[in-house]
KOLPAZA-80600 format. One line per 5 residues: number of its first residue (from 1); their letters; for each residue y, z, x of N, C-alpha, C. Coordinates in steps of 0.2 Angstrom, whole numbers. Example, Ala and Ser with C-alpha at 12.3 -4.5 7.8 and 13.67 -1.06 7.14 Angstrom:
1) as) -28:39:66:-22:39:62:-16:39:66; -11:35:64:-5:36:68:0:39:64 .
//
This chain:
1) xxxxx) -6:0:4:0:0:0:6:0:4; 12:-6:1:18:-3:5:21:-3:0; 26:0:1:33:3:-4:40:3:0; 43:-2:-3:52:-4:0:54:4:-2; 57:7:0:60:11:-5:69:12:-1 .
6) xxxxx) 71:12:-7:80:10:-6:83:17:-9; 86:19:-3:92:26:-5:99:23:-6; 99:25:-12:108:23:-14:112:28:-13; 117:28:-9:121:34:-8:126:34:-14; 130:40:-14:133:41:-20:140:35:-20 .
11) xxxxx) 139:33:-26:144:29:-32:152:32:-32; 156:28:-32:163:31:-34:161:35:-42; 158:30:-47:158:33:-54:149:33:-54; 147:37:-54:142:39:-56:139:37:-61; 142:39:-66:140:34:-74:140:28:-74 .
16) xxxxx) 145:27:-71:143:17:-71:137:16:-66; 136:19:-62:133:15:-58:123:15:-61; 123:23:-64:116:23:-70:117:18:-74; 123:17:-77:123:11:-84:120:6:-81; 124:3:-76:121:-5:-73:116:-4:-71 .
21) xxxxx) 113:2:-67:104:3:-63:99:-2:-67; 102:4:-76:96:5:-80:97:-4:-83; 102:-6:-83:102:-13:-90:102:-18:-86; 103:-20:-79:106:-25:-77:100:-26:-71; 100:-19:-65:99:-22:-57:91:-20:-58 .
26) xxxxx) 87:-14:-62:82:-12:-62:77:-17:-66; 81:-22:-71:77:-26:-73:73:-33:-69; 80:-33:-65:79:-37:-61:74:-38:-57; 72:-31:-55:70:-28:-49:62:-29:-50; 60:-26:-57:55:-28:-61:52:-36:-63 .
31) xxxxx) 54:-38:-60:51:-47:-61:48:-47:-54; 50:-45:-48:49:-46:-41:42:-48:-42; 37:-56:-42:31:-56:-39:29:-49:-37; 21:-50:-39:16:-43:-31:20:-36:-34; 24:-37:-37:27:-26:-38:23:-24:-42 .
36) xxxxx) 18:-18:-38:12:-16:-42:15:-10:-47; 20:-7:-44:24:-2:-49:29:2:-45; 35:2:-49:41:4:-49:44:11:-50; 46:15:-45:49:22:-49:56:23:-45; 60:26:-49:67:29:-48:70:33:-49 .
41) xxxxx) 71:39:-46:73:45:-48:82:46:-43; 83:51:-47:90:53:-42:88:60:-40; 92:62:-37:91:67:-31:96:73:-32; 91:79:-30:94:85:-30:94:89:-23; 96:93:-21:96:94:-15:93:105:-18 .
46) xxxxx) 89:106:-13:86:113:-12:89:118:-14; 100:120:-9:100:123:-10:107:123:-14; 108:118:-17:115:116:-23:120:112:-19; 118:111:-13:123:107:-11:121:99:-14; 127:95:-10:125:86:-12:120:85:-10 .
51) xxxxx) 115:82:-11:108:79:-7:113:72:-5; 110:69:-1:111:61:5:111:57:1; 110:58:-5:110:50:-8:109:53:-16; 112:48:-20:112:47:-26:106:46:-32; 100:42:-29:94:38:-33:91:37:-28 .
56) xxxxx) 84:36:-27:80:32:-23:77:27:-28; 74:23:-26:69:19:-28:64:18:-25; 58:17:-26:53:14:-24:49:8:-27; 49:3:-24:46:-2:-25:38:-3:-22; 31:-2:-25:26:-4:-21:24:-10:-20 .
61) xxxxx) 21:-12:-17:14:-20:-17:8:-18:-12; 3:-23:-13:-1:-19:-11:-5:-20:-4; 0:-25:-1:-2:-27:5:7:-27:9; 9:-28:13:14:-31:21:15:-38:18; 10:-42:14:10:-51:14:15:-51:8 .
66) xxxxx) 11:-46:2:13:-46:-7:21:-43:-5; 23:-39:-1:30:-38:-2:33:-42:0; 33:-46:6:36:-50:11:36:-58:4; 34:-59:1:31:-63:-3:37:-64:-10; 36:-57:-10:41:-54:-18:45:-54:-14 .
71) xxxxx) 48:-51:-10:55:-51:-7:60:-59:-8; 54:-62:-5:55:-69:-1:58:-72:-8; 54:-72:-14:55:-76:-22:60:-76:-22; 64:-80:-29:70:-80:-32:70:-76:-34; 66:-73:-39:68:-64:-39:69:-59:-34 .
76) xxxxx) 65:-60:-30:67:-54:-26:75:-56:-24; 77:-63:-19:83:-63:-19:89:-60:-24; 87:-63:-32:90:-62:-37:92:-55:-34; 88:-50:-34:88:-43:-35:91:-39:-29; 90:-43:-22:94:-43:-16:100:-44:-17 .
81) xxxxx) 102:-50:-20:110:-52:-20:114:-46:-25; 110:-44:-29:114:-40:-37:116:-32:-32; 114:-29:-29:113:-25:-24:121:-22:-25; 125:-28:-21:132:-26:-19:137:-25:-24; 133:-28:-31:137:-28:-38:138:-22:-42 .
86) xxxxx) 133:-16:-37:136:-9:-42:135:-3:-36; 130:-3:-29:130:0:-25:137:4:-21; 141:4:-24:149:4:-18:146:10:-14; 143:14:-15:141:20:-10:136:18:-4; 134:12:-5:129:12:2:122:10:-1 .
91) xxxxx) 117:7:4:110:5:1:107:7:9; 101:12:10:99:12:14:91:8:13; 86:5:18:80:2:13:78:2:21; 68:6:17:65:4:24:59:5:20; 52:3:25:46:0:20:42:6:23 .
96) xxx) 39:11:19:32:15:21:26:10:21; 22:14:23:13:10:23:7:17:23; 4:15:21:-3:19:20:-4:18:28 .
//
């Protein structure tokens, strides 16, 4: 299994930027060829301070080929390009592996 997983640092407007996640970029994100399954949570930190980031995502597939695959699609692009269209706080992204 790998899994993209993308940290969104904090949003000027926080609300907007769940509004667009949920209706707009997480859809998108959802067509990617090879995505065996999709999770997105936001982020609390331990001890009440801000946690580093806003949301993560994770993205899996289930091979190095099937992500590199989905990525490469016009959806994954799609979903690449929409990125910079609600992200203003940042996108961190790096692949784990079994």
């Amino acid at each position: 299994m790998h899994v993209l997983t993308v940290c969104y640092g904090h949003p000027a407007d926080p609300a907007a930027f769940d509004s667009y996640y949920a209706s707009t970029h997480r859809p998108l994100a959802e067509k990617i060829p090879g995505l065996a399954s999709f999770t997105a949570r936001h982020c609390d930190s331990l001890d009440g301070s801000q946690p580093p980031y806003h949301l993560i995502a994770e993205l899996a597939f289930a091979s190095r080929e099937a992500l590199d695959a989905g990525l490469a699609s016009p959806e994954g692009y799609a979903a690449a390009a929409d990125v910079a269209n609600f992200a203003d706080g940042g996108a961190t992204m790096f692949v784990a592996r079994d």
